[in-house]
KOLMARRO-220382 format. One record per residue (C-alpha): residue number from 1; z, x, y; residue in three letters; chain. Coordinates in nm, 2 decimals, m for minus. Example, Ala and Ser with C-alpha at 12.3 -4.5 7.8 and 13.67 -1.06 7.14 Angstrom:
2
<pt pos="1" c3="0.78" c1="1.23" c2="m0.45" code="Ala" unit="A"/>
<pt pos="2" c3="0.71" c1="1.37" c2="m0.11" code="Ser" unit="A"/>
This chain:
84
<pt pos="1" c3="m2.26" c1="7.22" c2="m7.23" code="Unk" unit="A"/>
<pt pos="2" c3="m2.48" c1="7.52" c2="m7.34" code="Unk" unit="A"/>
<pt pos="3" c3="m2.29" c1="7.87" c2="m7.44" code="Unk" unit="A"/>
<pt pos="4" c3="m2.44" c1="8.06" c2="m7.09" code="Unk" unit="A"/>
<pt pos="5" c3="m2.29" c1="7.74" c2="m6.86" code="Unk" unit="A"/>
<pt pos="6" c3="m1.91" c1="7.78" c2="m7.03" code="Unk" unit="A"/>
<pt pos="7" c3="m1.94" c1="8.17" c2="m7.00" code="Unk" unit="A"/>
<pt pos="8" c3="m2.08" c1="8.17" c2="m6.60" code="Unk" unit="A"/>
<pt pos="9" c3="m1.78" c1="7.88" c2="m6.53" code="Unk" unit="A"/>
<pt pos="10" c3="m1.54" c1="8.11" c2="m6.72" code="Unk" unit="A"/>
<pt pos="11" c3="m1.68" c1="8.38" c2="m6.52" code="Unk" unit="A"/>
<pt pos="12" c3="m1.63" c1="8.26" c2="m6.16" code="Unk" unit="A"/>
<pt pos="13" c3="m1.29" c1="8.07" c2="m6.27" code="Unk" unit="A"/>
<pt pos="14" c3="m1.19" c1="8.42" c2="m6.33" code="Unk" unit="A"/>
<pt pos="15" c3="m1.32" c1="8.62" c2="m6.03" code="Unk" unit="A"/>
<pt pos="16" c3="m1.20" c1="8.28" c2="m5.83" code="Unk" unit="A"/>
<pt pos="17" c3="m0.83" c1="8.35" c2="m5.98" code="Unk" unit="A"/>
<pt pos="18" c3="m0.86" c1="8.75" c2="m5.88" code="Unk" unit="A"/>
<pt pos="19" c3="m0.93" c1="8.69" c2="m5.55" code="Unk" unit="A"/>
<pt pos="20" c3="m0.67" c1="8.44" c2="m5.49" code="Unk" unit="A"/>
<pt pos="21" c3="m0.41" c1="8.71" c2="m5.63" code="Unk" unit="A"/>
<pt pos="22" c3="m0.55" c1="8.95" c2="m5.40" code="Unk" unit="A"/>
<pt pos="23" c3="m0.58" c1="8.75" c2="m5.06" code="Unk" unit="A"/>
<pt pos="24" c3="m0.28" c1="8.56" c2="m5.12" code="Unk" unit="A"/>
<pt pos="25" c3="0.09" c1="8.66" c2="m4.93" code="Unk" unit="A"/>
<pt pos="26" c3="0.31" c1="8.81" c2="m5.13" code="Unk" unit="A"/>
<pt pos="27" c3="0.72" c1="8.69" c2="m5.15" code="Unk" unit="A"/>
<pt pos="28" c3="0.94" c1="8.88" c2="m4.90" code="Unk" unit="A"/>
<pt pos="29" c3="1.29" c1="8.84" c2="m4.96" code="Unk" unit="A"/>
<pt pos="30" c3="1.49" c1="8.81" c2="m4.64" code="Unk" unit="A"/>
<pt pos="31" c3="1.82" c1="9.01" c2="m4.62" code="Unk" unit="A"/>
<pt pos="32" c3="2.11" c1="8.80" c2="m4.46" code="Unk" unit="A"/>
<pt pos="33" c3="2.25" c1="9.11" c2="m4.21" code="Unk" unit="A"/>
<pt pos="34" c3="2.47" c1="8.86" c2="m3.98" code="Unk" unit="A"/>
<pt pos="35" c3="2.83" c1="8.97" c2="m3.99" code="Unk" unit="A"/>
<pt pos="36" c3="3.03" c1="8.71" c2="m4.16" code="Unk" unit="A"/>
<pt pos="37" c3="3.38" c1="8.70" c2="m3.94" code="Unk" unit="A"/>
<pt pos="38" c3="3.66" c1="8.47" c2="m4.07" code="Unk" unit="A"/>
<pt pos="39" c3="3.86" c1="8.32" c2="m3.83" code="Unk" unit="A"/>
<pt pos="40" c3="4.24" c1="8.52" c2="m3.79" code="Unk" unit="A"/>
<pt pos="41" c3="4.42" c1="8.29" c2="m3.55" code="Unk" unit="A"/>
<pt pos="42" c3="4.39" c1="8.18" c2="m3.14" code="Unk" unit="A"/>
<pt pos="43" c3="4.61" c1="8.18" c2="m2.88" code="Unk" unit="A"/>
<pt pos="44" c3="4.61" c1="8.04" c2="m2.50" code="Unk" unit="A"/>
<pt pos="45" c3="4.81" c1="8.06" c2="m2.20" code="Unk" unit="A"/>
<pt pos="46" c3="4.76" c1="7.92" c2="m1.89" code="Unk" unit="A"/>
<pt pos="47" c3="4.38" c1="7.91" c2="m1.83" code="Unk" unit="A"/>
<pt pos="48" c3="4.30" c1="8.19" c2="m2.09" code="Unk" unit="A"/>
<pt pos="49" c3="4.25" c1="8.17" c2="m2.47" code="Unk" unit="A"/>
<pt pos="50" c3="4.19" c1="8.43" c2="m2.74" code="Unk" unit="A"/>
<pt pos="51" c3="4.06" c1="8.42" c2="m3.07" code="Unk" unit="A"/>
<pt pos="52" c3="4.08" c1="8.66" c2="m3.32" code="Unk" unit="A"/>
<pt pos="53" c3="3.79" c1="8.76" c2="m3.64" code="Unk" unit="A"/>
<pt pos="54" c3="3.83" c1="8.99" c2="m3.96" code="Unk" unit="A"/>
<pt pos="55" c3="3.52" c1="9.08" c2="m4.09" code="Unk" unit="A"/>
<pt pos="56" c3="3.64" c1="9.23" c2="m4.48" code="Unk" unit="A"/>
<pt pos="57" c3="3.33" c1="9.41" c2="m4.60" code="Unk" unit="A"/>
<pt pos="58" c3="3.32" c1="9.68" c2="m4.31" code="Unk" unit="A"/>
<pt pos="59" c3="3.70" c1="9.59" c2="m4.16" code="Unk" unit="A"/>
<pt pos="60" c3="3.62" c1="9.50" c2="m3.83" code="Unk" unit="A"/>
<pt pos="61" c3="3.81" c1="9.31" c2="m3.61" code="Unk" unit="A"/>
<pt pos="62" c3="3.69" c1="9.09" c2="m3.33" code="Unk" unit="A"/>
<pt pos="63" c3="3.90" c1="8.96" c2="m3.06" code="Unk" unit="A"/>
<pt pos="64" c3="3.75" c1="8.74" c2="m2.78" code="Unk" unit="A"/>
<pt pos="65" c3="3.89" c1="8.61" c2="m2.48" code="Unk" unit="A"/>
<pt pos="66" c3="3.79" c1="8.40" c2="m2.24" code="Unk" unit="A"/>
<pt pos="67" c3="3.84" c1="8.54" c2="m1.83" code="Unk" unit="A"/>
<pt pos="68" c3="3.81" c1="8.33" c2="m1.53" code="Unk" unit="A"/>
<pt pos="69" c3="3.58" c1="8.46" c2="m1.27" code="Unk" unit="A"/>
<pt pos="70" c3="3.62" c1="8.46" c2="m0.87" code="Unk" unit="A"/>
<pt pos="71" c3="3.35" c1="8.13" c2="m0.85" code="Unk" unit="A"/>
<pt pos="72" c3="3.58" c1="7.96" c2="m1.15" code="Unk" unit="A"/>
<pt pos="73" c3="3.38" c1="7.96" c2="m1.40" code="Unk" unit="A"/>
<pt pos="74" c3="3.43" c1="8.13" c2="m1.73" code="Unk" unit="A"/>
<pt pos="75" c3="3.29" c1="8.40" c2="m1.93" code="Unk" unit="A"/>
<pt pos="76" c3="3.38" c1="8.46" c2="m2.29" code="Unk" unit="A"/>
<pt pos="77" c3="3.46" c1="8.89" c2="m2.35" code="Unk" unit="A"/>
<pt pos="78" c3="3.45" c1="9.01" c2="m2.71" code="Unk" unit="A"/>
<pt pos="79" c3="3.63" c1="9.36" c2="m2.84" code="Unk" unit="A"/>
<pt pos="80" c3="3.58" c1="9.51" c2="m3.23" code="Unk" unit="A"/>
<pt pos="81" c3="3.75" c1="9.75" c2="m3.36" code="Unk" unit="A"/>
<pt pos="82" c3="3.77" c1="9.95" c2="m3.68" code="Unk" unit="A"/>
<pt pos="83" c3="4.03" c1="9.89" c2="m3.89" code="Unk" unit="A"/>
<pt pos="84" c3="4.25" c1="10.18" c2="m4.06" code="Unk" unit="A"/>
């Protein structure tokens, strides 16, 4: 190869590699924000149950419980509150 053939394929490997840098996406970290409850304990009696969730970085607790509706069917109910 002659010296003006290396220089134009240096030349465009270069501009090539710029616009590649500029047009390509950029790394995003993604933050992990779900709560992370651990499991206290459960309870049940008769047809209702209850668990219980700490959550230790903002001391929260959770306690759900399920509830029997009038058609029989159940729905879950879930309370936090702040801990002291």
């Amino acid at each position: 190869m002659n010296l003006p053939s290396v220089r134009l394929s240096i030349v465009v490997t270069c501009i090539g590699l710029a616009l590649a840098l500029v047009f390509a996406p950029s790394a995003r970290s993604q933050l992990d924000l779900s709560p992370s409850y651990v499991p206290i304990g459960v309870s049940s009696s008769g047809n209702s149950s209850t668990a219980w969730f700490h959550q230790p970085s903002s001391r929260t607790a959770l306690a759900c419980q399920t509830v029997s509706t009038a058609s029989g069917l159940s729905s879950i109910q879930c309370v936090t509150a702040k801990l002291p």
